[in-house]
Each structure stands twice: as C-alpha cells, then as structure tokens.
VMD Tcl script that builds the backbone (N, CA, C; Angstrom):
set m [mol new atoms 273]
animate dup $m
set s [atomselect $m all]
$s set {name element resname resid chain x y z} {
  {N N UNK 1 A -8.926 0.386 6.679}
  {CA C UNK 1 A -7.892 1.366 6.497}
  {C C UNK 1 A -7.512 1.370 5.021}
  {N N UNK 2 A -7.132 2.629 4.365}
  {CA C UNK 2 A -6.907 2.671 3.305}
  {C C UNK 2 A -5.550 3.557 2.948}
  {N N UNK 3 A -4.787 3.993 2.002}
  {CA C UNK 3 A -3.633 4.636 2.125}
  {C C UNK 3 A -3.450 4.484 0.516}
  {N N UNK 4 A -2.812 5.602 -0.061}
  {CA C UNK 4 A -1.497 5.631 -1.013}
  {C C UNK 4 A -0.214 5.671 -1.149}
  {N N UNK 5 A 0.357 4.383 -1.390}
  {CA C UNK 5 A 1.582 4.355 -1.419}
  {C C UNK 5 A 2.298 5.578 -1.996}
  {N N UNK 6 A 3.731 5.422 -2.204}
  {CA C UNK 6 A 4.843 6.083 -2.775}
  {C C UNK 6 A 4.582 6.609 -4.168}
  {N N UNK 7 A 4.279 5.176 -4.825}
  {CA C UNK 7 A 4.455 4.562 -6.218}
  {C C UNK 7 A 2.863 4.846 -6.819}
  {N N UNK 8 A 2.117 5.406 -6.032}
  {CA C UNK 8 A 0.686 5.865 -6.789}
  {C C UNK 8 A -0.370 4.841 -6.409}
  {N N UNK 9 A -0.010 3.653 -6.033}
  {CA C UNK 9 A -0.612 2.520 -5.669}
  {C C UNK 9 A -2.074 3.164 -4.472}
  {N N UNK 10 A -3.340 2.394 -4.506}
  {CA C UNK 10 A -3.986 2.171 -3.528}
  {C C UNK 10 A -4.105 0.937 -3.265}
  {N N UNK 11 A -3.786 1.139 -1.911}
  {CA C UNK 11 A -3.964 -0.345 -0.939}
  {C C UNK 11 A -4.823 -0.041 0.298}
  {N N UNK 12 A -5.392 -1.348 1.055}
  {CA C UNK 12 A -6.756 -1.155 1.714}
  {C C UNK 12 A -6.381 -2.545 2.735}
  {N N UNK 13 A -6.619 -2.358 3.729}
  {CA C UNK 13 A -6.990 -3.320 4.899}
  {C C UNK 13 A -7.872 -3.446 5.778}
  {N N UNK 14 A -8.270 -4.394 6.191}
  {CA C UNK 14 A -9.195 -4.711 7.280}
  {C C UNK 14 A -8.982 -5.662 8.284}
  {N N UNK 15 A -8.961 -5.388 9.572}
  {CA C UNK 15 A -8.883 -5.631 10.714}
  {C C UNK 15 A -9.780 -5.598 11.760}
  {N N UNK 16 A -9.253 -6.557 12.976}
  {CA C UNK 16 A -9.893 -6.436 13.782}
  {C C UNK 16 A -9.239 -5.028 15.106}
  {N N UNK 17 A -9.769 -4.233 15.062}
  {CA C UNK 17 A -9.007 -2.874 15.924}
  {C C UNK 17 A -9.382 -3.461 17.906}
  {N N UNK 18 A -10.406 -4.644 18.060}
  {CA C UNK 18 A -10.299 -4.512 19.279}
  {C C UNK 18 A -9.305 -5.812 20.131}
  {N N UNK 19 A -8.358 -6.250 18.599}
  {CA C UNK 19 A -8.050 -7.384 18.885}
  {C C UNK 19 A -6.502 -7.037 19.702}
  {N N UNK 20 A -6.141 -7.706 20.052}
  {CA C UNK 20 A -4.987 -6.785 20.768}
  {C C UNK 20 A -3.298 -7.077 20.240}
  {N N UNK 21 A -3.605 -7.921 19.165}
  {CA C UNK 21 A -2.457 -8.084 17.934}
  {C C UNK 21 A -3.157 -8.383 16.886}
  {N N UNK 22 A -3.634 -7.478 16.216}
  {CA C UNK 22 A -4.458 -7.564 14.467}
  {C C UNK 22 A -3.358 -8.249 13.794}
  {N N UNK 23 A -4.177 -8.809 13.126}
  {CA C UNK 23 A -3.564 -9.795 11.668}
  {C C UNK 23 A -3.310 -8.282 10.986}
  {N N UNK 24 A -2.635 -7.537 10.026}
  {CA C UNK 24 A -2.831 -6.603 8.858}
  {C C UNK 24 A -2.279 -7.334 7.316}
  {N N UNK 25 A -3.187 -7.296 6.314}
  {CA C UNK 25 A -2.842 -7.658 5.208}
  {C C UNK 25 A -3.072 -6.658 4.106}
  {N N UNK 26 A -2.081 -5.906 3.612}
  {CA C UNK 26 A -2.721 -5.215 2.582}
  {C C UNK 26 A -3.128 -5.877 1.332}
  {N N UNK 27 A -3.911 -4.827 1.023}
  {CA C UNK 27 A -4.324 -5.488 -0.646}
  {C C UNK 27 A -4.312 -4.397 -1.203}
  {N N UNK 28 A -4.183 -5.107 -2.860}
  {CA C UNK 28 A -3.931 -3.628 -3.461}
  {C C UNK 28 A -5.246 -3.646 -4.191}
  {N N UNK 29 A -5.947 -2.092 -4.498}
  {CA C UNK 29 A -7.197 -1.499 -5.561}
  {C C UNK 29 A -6.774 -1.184 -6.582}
  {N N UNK 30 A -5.761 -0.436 -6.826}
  {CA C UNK 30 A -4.682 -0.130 -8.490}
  {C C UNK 30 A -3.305 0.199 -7.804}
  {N N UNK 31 A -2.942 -0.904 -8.645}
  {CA C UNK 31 A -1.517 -0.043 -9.088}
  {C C UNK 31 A -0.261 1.113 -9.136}
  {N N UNK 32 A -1.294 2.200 -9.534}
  {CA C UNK 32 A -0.529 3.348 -10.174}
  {C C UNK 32 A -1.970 4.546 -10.217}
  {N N UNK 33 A -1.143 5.973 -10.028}
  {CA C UNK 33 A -1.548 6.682 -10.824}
  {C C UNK 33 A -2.683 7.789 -9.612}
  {N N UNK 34 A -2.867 7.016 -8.532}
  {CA C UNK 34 A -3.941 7.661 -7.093}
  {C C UNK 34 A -2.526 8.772 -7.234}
  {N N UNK 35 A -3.905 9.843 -6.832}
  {CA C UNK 35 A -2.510 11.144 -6.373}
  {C C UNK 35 A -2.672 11.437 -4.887}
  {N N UNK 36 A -1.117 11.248 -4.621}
  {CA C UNK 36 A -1.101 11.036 -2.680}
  {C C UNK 36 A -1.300 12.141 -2.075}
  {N N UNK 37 A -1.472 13.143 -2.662}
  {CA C UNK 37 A -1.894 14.400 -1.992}
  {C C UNK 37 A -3.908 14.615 -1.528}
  {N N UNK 38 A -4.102 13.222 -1.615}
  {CA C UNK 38 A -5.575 13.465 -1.383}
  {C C UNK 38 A -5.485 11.388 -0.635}
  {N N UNK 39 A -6.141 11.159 0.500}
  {CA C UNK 39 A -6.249 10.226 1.108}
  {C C UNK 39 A -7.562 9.658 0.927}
  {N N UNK 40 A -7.462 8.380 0.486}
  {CA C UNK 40 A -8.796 7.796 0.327}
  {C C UNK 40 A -10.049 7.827 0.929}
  {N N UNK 41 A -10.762 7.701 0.267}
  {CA C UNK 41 A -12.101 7.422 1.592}
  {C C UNK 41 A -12.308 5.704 1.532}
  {N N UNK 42 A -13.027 5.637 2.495}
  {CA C UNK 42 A -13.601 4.082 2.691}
  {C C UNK 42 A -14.740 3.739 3.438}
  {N N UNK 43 A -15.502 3.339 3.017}
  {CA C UNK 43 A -17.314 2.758 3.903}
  {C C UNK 43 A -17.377 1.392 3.681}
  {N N UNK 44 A -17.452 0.948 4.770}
  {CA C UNK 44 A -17.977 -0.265 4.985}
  {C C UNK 44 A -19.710 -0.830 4.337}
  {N N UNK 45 A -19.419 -1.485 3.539}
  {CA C UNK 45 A -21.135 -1.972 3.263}
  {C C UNK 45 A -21.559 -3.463 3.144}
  {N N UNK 46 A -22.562 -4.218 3.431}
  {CA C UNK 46 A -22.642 -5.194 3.634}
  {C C UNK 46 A -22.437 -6.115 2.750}
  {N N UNK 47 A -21.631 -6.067 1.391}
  {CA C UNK 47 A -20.985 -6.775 1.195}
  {C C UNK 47 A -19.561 -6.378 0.828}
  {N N UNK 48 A -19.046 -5.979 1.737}
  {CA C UNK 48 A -17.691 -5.196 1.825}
  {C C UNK 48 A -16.761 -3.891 2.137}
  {N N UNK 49 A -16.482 -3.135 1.387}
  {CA C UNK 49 A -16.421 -2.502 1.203}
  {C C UNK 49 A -16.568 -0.874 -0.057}
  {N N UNK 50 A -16.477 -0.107 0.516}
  {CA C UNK 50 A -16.709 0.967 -1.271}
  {C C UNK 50 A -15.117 1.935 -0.990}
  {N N UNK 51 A -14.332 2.300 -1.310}
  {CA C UNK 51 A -12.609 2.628 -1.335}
  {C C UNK 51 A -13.188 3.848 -3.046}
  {N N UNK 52 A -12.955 5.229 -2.532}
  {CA C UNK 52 A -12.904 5.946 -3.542}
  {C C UNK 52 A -11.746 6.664 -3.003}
  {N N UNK 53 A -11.130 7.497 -4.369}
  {CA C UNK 53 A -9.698 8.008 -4.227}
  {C C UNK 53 A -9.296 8.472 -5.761}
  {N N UNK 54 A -8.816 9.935 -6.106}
  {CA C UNK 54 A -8.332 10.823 -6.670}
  {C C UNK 54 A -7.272 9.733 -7.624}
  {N N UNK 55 A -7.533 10.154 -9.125}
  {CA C UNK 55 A -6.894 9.630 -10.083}
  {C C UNK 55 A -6.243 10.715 -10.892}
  {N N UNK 56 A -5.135 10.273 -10.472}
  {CA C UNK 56 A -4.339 11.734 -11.387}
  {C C UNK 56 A -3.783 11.208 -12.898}
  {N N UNK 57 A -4.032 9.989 -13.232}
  {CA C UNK 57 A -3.011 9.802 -14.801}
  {C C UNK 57 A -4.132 11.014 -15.647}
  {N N UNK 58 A -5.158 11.232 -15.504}
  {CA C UNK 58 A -5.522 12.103 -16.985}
  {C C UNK 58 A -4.887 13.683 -16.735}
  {N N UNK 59 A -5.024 14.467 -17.821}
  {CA C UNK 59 A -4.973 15.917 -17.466}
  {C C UNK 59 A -6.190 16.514 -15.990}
  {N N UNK 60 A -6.856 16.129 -16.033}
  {CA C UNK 60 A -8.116 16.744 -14.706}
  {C C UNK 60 A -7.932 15.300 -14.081}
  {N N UNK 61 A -8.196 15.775 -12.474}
  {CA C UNK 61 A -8.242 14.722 -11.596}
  {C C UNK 61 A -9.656 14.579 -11.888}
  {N N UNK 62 A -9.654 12.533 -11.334}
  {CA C UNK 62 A -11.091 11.695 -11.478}
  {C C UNK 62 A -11.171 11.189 -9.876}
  {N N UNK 63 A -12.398 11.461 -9.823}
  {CA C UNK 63 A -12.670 10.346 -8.235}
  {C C UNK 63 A -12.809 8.626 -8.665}
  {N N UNK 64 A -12.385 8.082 -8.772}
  {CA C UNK 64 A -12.897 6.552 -8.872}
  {C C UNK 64 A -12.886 5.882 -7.410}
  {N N UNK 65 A -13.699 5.019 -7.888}
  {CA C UNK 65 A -14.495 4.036 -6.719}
  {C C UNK 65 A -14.611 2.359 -7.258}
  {N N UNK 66 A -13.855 2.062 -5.810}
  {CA C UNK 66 A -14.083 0.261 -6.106}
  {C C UNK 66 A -14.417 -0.442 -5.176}
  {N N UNK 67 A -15.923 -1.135 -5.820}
  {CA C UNK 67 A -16.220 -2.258 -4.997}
  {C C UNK 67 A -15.441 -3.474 -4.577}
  {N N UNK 68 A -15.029 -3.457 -2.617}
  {CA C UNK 68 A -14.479 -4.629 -2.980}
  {C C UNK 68 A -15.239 -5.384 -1.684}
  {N N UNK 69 A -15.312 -7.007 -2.101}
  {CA C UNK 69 A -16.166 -7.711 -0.988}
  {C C UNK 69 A -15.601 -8.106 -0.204}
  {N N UNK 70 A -15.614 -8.736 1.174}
  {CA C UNK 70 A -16.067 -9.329 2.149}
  {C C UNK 70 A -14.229 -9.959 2.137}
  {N N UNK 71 A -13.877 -10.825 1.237}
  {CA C UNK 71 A -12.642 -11.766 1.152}
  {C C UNK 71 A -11.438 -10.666 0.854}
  {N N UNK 72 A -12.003 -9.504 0.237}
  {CA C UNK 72 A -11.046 -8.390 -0.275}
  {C C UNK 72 A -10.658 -8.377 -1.751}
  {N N UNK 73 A -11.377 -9.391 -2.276}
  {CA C UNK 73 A -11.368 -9.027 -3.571}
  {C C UNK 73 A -12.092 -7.651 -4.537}
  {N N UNK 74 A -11.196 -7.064 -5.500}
  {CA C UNK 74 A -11.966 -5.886 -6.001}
  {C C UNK 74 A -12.969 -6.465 -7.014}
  {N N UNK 75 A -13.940 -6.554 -7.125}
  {CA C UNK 75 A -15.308 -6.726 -7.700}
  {C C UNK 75 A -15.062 -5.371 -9.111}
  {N N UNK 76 A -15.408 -4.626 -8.443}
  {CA C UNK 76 A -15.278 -3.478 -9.764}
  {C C UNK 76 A -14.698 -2.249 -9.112}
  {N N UNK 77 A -14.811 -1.376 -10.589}
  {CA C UNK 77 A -14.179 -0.179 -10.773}
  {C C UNK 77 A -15.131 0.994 -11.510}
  {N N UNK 78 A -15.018 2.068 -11.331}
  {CA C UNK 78 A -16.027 2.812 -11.766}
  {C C UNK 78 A -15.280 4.291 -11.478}
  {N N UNK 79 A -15.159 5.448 -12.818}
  {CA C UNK 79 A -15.135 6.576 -12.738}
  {C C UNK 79 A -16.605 7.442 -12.273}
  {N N UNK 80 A -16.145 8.098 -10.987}
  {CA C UNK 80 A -17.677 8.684 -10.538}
  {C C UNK 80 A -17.922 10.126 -11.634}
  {N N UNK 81 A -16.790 10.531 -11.846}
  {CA C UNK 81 A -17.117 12.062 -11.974}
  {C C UNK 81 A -17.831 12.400 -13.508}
  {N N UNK 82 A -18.575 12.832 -13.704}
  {CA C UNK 82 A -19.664 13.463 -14.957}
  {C C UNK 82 A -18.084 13.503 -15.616}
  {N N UNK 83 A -18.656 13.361 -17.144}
  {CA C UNK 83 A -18.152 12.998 -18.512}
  {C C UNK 83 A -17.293 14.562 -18.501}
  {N N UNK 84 A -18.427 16.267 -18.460}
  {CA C UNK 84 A -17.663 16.736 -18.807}
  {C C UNK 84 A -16.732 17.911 -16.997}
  {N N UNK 85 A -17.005 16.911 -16.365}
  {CA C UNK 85 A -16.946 17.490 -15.086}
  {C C UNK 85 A -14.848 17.156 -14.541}
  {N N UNK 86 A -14.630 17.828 -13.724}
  {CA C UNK 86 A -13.096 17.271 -12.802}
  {C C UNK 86 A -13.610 17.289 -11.728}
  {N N UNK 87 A -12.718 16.633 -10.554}
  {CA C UNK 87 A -13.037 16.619 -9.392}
  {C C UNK 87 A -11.408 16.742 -8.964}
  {N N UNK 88 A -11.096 16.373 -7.236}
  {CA C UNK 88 A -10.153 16.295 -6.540}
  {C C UNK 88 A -10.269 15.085 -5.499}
  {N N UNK 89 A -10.817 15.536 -4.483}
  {CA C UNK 89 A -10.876 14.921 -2.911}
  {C C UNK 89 A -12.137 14.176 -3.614}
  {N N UNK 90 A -12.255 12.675 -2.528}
  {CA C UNK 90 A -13.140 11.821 -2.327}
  {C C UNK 90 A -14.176 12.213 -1.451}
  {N N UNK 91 A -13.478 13.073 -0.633}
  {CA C UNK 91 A -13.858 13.265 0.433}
  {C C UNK 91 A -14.465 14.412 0.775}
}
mol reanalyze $m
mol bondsrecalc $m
mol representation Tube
mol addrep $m
C-alpha cells in the first residue's frame, strides 16, 4: 500500500492482507513535495518493491521512482521523465 500524506510526504506499507490482524508500519519514500492529487503506483519485485509518484516541487510535474527492498529500506531514487519532457500520473 502506498499513499500521500497531507504534508506532500510518500509513505508505503506492506502487509500481510490474509492475516486477520496485520502488523501496518509505514515508512516514508520522501518527505515533501508528491502532489496528492495523483496516487502512487506500486509493484512488487523480487527484491522489493518499485513506488513511483508525481513530483510537484519543479515548475512541470516529474514521475519519480524508488527502489525499495525487502526490509523497506529505500535503496534509490530516480527521475523517470526525459530531460526535456513533463509528465503527471504514475499511472
């Protein structure tokens, strides 16, 4: 599960959905600055996860994407969108 806070923040969890009281722990991907009018995406991959989501601090929205593994740590960060390109939705 993934979500944008209030405050611009992306945060991300993982659970067990067939458990019949999940542990939930969020973690946070950034800070600041996700624009909440667009909801993350998220894929599962075998070593974790991939969490992309709409960056509004520049003038044109950016899609960025972060690897994060297995424990929930974010590994990396990466602007997807071409140098002279904008985007919106992840999704």
């Amino acid at each position: 599960m993934a979500l944008v806070d209030a405050q611009g923040a992306v945060r991300f969890a993982r659970f067990d959905a067939t458990s019949p009281a999940p542990a939930l722990t969020l973690r946070t991907v950034t800070e600041h600055d996700a624009d909440p009018r667009f909801p993350p995406a998220i894929s599962l991959v075998s070593s974790g996860a991939v969490i992309a989501w709409s960056d509004a601090h520049e003038r044109t929205l950016r899609v960025r994407v972060a690897l994060v593994d297995a424990p929930g740590t974010v590994v990396s960060t990466h602007d997807v969108v071409p140098e002279a390109g904008a985007s919106a939705a992840p999704v």
